[in-house]
C-alpha positions as CSV (number, residue, x, y, z in Angstrom):
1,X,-34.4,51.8,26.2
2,X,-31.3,49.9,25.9
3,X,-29.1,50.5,23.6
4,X,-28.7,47.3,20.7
5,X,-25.7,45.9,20.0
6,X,-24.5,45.2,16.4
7,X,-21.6,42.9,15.5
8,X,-18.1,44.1,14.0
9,X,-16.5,42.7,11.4
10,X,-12.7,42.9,11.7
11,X,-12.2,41.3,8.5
12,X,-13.9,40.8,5.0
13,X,-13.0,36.8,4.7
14,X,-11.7,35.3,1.8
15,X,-14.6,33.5,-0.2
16,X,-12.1,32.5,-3.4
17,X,-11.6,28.9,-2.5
18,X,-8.2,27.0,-3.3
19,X,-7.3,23.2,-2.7
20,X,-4.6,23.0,-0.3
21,X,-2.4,19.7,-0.6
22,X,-0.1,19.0,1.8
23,X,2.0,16.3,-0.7
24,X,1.6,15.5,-4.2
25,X,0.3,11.9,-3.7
26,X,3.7,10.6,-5.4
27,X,5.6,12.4,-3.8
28,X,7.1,9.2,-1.9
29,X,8.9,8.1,-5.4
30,X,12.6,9.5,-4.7
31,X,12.3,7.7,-0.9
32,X,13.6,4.7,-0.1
33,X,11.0,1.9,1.2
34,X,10.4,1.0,4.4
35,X,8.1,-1.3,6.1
36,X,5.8,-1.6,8.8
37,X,4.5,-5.0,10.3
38,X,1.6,-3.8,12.4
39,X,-1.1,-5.7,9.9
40,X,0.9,-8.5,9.2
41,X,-1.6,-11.8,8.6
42,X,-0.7,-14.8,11.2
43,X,-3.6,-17.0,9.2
44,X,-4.8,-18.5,6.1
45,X,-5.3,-18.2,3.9
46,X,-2.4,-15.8,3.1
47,X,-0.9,-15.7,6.5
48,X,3.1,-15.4,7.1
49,X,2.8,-18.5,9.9
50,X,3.7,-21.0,7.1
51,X,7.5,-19.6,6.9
52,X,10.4,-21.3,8.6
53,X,12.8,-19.9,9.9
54,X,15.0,-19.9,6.4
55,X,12.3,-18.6,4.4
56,X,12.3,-15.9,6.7
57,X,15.8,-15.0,6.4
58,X,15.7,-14.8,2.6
59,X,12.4,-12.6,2.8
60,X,14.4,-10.4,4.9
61,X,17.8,-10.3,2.6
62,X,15.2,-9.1,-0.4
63,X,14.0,-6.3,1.7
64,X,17.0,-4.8,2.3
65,X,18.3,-4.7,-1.1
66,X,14.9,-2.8,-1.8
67,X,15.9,-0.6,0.9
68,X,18.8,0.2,-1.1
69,X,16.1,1.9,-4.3
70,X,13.8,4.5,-4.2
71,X,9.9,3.7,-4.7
72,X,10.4,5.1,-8.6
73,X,12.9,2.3,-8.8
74,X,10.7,0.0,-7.7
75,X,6.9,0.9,-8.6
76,X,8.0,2.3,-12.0
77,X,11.2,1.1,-13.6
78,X,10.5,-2.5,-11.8
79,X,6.6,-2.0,-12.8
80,X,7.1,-5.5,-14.7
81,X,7.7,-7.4,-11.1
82,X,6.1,-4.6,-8.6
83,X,3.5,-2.7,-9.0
84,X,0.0,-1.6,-7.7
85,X,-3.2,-3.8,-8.2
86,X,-6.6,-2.8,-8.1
87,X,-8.6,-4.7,-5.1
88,X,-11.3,-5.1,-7.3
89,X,-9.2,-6.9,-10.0
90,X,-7.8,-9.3,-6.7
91,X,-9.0,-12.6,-6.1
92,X,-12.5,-12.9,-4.3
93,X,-10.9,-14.6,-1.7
94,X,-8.6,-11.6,-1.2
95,X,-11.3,-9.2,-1.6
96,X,-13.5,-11.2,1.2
97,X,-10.0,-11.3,3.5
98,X,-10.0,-7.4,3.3
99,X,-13.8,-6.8,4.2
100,X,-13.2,-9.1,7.3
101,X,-10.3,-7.2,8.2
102,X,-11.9,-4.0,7.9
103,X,-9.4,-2.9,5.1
104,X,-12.4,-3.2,2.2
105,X,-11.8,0.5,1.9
106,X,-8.6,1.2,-0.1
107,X,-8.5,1.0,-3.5
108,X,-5.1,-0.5,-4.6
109,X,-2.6,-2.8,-3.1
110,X,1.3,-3.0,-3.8
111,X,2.5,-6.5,-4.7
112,X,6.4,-6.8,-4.3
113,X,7.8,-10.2,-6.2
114,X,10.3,-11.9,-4.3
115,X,11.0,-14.5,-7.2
116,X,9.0,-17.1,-9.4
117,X,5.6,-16.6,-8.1
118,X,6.7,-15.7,-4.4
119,X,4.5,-12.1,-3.4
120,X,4.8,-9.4,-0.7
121,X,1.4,-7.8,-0.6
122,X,0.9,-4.8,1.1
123,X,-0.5,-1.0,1.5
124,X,1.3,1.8,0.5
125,X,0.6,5.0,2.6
126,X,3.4,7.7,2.0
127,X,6.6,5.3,1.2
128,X,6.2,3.1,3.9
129,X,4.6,0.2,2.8
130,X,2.4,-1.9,5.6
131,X,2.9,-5.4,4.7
132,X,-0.8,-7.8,5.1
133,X,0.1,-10.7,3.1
134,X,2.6,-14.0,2.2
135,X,1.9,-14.8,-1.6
136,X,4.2,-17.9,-2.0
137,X,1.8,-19.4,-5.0
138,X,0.8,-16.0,-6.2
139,X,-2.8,-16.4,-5.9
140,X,-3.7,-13.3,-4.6
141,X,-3.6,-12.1,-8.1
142,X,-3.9,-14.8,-10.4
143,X,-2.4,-13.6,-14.0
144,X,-2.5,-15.5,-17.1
145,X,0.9,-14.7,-19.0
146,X,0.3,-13.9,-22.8
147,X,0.2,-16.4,-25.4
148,X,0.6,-19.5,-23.2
């Protein structure tokens, strides 16, 4: 009769279970933005194909002076002018653009003002913002200012 084989256990493993983070999810406040144009809109109804050529230029002045803060400096002392939104609290036609797009699955975008009611829109992942939209009437997010 053959003889049966039993297996060997080398090691005892670990059972105690610990959450391993690789980065603490703000840990891209002390960096300095950058950007990335991969998912840039080319349509309406927020689409940067409106912009001339000066526009352009301006757009691109004000992103280099950000260049020159960190995230903190922006999101958190500028929180007045930048700052995270909620898609939920976003316009519907924002919130439809984003389910078209296939990006209906994040929970916040970062709106960057430029001036007046001018907006960046974009997603934040890790400091580097992706940039999506051209806000120039700021109707992504309408806002009501207080007593007015």
């Amino acid at each position: 009769m053959a003889k049966k084989k039993q297996p060997k256990i080398k090691a005892i493993p670990n059972t105690e279970k610990k959450p391993k983070v690789a980065s603490s999810p703000t840990s891209f406040h002390g960096m300095r933005p950058s950007w990335r144009i991969s998912i840039i809109e080319m349509v309406e109804p927020y689409g940067w194909h409106t912009i001339n050529a000066n526009k352009i230029v301006g757009i691109k002045d004000k992103l280099a002076n950000f260049e020159k803060m960190t995230w903190a400096e922006i999101l958190i002392d500028g929180k007045k002018f930048h700052h995270t939104v909620a898609v939920s609290s976003l316009s519907s036609i924002a919130q439809a653009r984003l389910r078209e797009i296939n990006l209906d699955d994040i929970d916040e975008i970062v709106s960057i003002r430029l001036s007046g009611k001018e907006r960046i829109w974009g997603i934040l992942d890790q400091g580097v913002l992706n940039v999506l939209w051209w806000d120039p009437e700021h109707q992504i997010y309408p806002y009501e200012k207080k007593n007015t």
